[in-house]
C-alpha positions in Angstrom: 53.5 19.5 -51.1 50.3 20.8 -52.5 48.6 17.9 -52.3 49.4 17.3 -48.8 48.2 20.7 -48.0 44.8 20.6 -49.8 44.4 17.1 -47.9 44.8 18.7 -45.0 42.9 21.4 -45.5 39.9 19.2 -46.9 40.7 17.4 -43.1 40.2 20.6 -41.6 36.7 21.5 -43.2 35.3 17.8 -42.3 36.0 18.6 -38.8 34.8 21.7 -38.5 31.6 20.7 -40.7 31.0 17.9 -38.0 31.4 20.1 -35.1 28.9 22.4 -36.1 26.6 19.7 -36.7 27.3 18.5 -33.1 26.1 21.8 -32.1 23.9 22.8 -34.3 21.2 20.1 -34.3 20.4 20.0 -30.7 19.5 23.6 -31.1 17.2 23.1 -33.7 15.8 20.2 -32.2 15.3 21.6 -29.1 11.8 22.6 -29.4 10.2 19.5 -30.8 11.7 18.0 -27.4 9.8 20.4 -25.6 6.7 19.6 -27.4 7.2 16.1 -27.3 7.6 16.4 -23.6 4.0 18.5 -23.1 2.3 16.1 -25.3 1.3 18.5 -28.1 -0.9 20.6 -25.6 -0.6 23.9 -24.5 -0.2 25.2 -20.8 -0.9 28.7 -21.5 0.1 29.0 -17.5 2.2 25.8 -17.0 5.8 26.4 -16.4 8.9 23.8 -16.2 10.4 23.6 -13.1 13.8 21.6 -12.7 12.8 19.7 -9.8 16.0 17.3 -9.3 17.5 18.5 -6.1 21.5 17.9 -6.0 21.4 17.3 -2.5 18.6 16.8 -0.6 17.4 19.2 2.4 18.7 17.2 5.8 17.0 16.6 9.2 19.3 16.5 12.1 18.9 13.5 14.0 17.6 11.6 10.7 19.9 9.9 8.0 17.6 10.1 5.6 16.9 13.5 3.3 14.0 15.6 2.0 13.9 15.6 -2.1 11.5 17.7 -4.5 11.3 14.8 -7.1 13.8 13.0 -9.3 13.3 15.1 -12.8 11.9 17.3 -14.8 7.8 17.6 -13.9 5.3 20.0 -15.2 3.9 22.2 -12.5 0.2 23.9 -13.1 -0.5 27.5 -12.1 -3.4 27.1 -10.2 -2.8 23.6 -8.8 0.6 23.7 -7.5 3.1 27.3 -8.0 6.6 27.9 -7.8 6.3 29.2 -4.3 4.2 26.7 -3.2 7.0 24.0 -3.8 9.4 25.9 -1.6 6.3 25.8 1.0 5.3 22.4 0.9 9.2 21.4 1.3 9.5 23.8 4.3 6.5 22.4 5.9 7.8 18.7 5.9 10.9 19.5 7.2 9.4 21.3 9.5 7.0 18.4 11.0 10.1 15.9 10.5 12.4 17.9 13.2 9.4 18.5 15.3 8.9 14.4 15.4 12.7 14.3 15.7 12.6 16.7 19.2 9.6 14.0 20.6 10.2 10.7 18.6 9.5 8.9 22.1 5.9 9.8 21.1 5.8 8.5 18.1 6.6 4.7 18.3 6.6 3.6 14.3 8.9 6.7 13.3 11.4 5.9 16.5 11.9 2.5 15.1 12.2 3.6 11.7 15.0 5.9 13.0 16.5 3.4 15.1 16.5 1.4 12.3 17.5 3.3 9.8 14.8 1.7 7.3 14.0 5.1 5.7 16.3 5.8 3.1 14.8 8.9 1.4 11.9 11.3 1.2 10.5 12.2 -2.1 8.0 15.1 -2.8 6.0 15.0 -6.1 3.4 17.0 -6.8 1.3 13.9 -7.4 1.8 10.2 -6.1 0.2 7.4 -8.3 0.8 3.7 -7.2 0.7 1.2 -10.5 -2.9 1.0 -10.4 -3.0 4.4 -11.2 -4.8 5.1 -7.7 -3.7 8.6 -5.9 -2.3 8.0 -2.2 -1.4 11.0 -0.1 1.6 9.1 0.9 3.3 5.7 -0.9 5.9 3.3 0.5 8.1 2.3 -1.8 10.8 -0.4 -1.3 14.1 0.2 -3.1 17.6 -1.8 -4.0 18.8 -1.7 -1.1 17.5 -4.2 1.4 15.6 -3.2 4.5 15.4 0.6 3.2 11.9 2.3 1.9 11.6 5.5 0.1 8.6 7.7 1.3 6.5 9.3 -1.2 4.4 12.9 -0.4 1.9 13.9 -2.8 1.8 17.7 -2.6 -1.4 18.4 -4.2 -2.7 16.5 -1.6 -1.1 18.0 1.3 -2.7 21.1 -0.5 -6.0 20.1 -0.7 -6.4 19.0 2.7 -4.7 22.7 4.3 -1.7 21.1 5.5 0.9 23.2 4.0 2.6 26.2 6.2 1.0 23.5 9.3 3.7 21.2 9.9 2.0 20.7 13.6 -1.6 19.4 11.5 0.5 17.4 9.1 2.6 15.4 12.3 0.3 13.3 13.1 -0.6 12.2 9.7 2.5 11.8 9.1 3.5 9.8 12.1 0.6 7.0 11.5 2.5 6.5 7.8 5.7 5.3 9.8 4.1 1.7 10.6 4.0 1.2 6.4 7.5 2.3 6.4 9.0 0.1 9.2 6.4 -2.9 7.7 7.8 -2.5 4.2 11.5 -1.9 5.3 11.0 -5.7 7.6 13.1 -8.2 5.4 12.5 -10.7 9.2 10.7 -14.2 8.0 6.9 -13.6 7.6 4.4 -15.7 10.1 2.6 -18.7 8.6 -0.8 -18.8 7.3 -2.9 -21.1 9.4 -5.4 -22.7 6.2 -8.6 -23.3 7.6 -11.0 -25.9 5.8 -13.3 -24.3 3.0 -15.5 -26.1 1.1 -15.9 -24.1 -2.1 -17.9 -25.9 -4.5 -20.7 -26.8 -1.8 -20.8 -22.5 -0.6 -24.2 -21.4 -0.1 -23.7 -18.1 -1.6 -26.8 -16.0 -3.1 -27.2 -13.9 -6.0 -27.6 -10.0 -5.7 -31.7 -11.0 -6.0 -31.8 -13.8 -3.7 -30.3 -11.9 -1.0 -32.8 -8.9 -1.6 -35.7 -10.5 -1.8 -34.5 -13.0 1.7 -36.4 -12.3 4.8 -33.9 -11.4 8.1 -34.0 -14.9 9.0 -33.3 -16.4 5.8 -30.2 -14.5 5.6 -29.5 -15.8 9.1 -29.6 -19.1 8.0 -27.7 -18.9 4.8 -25.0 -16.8 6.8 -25.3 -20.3 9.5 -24.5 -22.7 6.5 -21.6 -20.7 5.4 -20.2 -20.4 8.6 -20.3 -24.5 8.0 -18.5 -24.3 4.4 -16.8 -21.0 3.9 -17.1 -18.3 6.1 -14.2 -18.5 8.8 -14.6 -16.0 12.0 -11.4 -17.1 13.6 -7.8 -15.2 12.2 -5.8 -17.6 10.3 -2.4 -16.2 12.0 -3.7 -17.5 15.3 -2.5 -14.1 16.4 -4.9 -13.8 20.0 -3.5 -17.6 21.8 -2.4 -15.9 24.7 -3.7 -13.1 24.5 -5.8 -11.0 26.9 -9.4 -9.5 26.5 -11.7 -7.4 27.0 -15.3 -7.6 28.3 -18.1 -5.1 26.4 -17.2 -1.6 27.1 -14.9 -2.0 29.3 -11.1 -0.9 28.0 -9.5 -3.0 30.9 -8.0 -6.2 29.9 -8.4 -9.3 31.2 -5.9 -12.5 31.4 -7.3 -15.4 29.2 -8.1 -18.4 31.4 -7.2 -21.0 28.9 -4.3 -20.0 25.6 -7.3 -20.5 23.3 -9.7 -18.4 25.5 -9.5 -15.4 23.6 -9.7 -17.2 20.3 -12.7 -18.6 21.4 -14.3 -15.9 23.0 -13.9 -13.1 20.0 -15.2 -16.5 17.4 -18.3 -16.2 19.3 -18.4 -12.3 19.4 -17.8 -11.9 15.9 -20.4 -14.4 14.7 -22.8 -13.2 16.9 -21.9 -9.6 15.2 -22.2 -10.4 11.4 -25.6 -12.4 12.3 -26.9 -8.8 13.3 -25.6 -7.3 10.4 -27.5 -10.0 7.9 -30.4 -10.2 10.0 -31.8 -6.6 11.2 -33.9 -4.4 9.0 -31.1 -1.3 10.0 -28.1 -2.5 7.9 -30.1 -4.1 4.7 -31.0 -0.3 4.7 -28.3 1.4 5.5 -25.0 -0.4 4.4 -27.0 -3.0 2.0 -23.3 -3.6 1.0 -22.1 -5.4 3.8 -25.2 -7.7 4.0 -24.3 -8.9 0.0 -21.0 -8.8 0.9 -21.5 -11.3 3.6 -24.0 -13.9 1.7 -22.4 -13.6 -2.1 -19.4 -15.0 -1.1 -17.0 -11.5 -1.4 -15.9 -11.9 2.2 -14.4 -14.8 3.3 -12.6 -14.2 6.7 -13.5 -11.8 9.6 -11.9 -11.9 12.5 -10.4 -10.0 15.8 -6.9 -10.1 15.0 -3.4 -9.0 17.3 -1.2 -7.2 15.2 1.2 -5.0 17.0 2.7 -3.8 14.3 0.0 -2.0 13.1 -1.5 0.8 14.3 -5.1 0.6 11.9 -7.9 -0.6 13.9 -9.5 -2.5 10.7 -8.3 -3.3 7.8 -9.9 -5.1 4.5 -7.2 -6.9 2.4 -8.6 -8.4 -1.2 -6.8 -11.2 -2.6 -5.7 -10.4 -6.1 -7.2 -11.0 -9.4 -4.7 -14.5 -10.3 -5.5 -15.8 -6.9 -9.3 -15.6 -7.4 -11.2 -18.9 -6.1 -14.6 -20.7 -7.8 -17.2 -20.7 -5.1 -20.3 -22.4 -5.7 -22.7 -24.9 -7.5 -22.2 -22.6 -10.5 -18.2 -22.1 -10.2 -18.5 -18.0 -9.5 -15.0 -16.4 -9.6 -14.5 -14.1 -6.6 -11.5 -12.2 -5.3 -12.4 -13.2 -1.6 -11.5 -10.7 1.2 -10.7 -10.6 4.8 -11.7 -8.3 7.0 -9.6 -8.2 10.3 -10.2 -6.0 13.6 -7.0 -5.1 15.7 -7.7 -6.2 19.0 -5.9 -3.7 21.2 -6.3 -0.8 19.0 -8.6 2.2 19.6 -10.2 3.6 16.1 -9.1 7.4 15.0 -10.6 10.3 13.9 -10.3 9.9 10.2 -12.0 6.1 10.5 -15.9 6.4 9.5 -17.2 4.7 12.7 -15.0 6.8 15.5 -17.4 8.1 17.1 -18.9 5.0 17.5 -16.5 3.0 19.7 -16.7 5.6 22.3 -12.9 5.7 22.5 -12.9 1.7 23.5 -10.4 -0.6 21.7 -11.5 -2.8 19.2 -11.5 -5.8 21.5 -13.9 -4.0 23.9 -16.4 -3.1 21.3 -20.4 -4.4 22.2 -21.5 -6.9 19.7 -24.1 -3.9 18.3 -21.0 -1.9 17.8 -19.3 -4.3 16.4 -21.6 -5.1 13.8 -21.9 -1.7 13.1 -17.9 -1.1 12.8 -17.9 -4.3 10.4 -20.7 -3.4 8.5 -18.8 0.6 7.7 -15.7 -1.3 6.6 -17.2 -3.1 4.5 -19.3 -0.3 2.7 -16.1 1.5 3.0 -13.4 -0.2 1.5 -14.0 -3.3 -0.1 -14.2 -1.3 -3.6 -11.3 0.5 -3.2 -9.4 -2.8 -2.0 -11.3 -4.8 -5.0 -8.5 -3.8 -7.4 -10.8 -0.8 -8.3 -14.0 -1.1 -9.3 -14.0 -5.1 -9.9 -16.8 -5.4 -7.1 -18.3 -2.2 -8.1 -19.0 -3.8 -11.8 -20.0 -6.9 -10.4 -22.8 -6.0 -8.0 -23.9 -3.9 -10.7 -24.0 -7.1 -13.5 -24.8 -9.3 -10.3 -27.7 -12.0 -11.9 -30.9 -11.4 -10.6 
């Protein structure tokens, strides 16, 4: 009888012993967690803010909700307080209802509704994509198919004075809507039409070569790419059919022939890029877009219909493992496109707004066009270049 007793008891002591060890340790270990978690440095006016919502703040007339985050995230006095979370939250809401009350005037967030391709609404005090690039908004696909999650970056809706102005922060908010019903589309993607290139025979000049070119030198190296490399027409085939528009005029005209807008916007384009290459005004001014044109970095450029979009240009890159060897010498380039939208009008946010005169992009003069070209370009074919790469190569360009 003893023995069983002082079994048990002995029992009865391991149990307890590993009970309080159960609850002990994560108590002691509690704090190197939190160290771990700020990296080792100190955030003398940092504070952790639980930011994982339960449920999410609704919108009538939506079925998709407003979250602050999925976990844990630090929150920096000075760059984003406590108060100014519960701010930022109320002032999306806010400009979500008041699309919700006149979503007949905004076409892209209608559909999404109709739709339902919005799944959720995530607010973070800063939005990265995987480049590690910073985007006041990011469209993110998830699991579920033909559902994206919208992204908010705070800080950034601070730093431009939209918070506590949910009727400034509408429209910017409204123009996101074509990513979201874009990314959401699971429909069967158009074909590429793949017009003939001939690579290896390119005429494209070096960084010193183009520099040291007179105007009509660079007019006839743009000529003999035009021949080989250079393609003005869109590869989608997007305008058979479609109307136009003469020179500054915003009325649109029915095509005669189903190629007759193809063929007329070939014509305007070249004639546009032939003005960028050749006039004194944009070797000094957006030097940029004339490389750009004669090294080979652009490869398309073309007036383009894309209803489903509601930019007015746009310069898409082709990434790094898709890069092509142009040239005698076998240069690698990430080739881009550059594509105008023929029926849409420019905003206030593009660079050259003011100089379309309110016109749509099909009605633009070929000096304006040129011009418009030549600011995209300059504008954003670093930033589409994956970051730097063309930024690093016009600066190691052989001379």
């Amino acid at each position: 009888m003893r023995i069983e007793m002082n079994l048990f008891q002995h029992h009865e002591v391991k149990r307890m012993w590993v009970f309080l060890c159960a609850i002990g340790w994560p108590l002691l270990l509690s704090p190197l967690a939190v160290a771990s978690h700020r990296g080792g440095e100190e955030h003398a006016s940092s504070e952790i803010i639980d930011s994982e919502e339960a449920i999410g703040h609704a919108i009538p007339g939506t079925s998709f909700q407003v979250y602050w985050g999925k976990s844990k995230v630090l929150v920096e006095d000075g760059i984003l307080a406590k108060s100014q979370v519960d701010e930022t939250i109320q002032t999306v809401i806010n400009a979500f209802s008041e699309m919700v009350a006149h979503r007949a005037q905004y076409k892209r967030f209608d559909e999404a509704l109709t739709k339902r391709a919005l799944q959720k609404v995530i607010i973070e005090p800063k939005v990265f994509n995987r480049d590690g690039k910073e985007f006041m908004f990011l469209v993110a696909r998830t699991k579920h198919q033909g559902q994206v999650k919208l992204l908010i970056n705070a800080s950034a809706l601070k730093k431009k004075g939209l918070v506590n102005h949910p009727d400034q922060l509408v429209p910017v908010l409204a123009r996101e809507f074509q990513w979201v019903v874009s990314k959401a589309d699971t429909s069967k993607k158009r074909q590429v039409f793949a017009g003939t290139r001939d690579l290896r025979h390119a005429p494209i000049q070096t960084r010193k070569e183009i520099d040291n070119s007179t105007g009509g030198e660079r007019k006839k190296t743009l000529q003999a790419l035009f021949e080989s490399y250079l393609i003005t027409v869109d590869e989608y085939n997007s305008l058979q059919q479609q109307p136009y528009y003469e020179a500054g005029s915003a009325t649109s005209v029915p095509p005669a022939q189903a190629d007759s807008t193809t063929k007329l916007y070939d014509i305007r384009v070249r004639e546009a890029l032939q003005h960028i290459v050749r006039d004194p005004y944009f070797q000094e001014h957006t030097p940029k877009a004339v490389r750009s044109l004669l090294n080979g970095k652009i490869w398309n450029v073309a007036v383009s219909h894309i209803d489903s979009r509601d930019w007015a240009t746009r310069t898409r890159v082709l990434p790094k493992d898709k890069a092509v060897k142009v040239g005698e010498q076998g240069k690698m380039i990430q080739p881009a496109k550059i594509l105008i939208n023929l029926h849409r009008k420019a905003v206030p946010d593009d660079p050259y707004y003011v100089l379309t005169n309110d016109l749509p992009m099909g009605a633009l003069s070929t000096n304006q066009l040129a011009q418009v070209i030549a600011l995209e370009i300059k504008n954003q074919i670093i930033e589409k270049s994956m970051r730097g790469h063309v930024a690093e190569d016009a600066r190691t360009a052989p001379k």
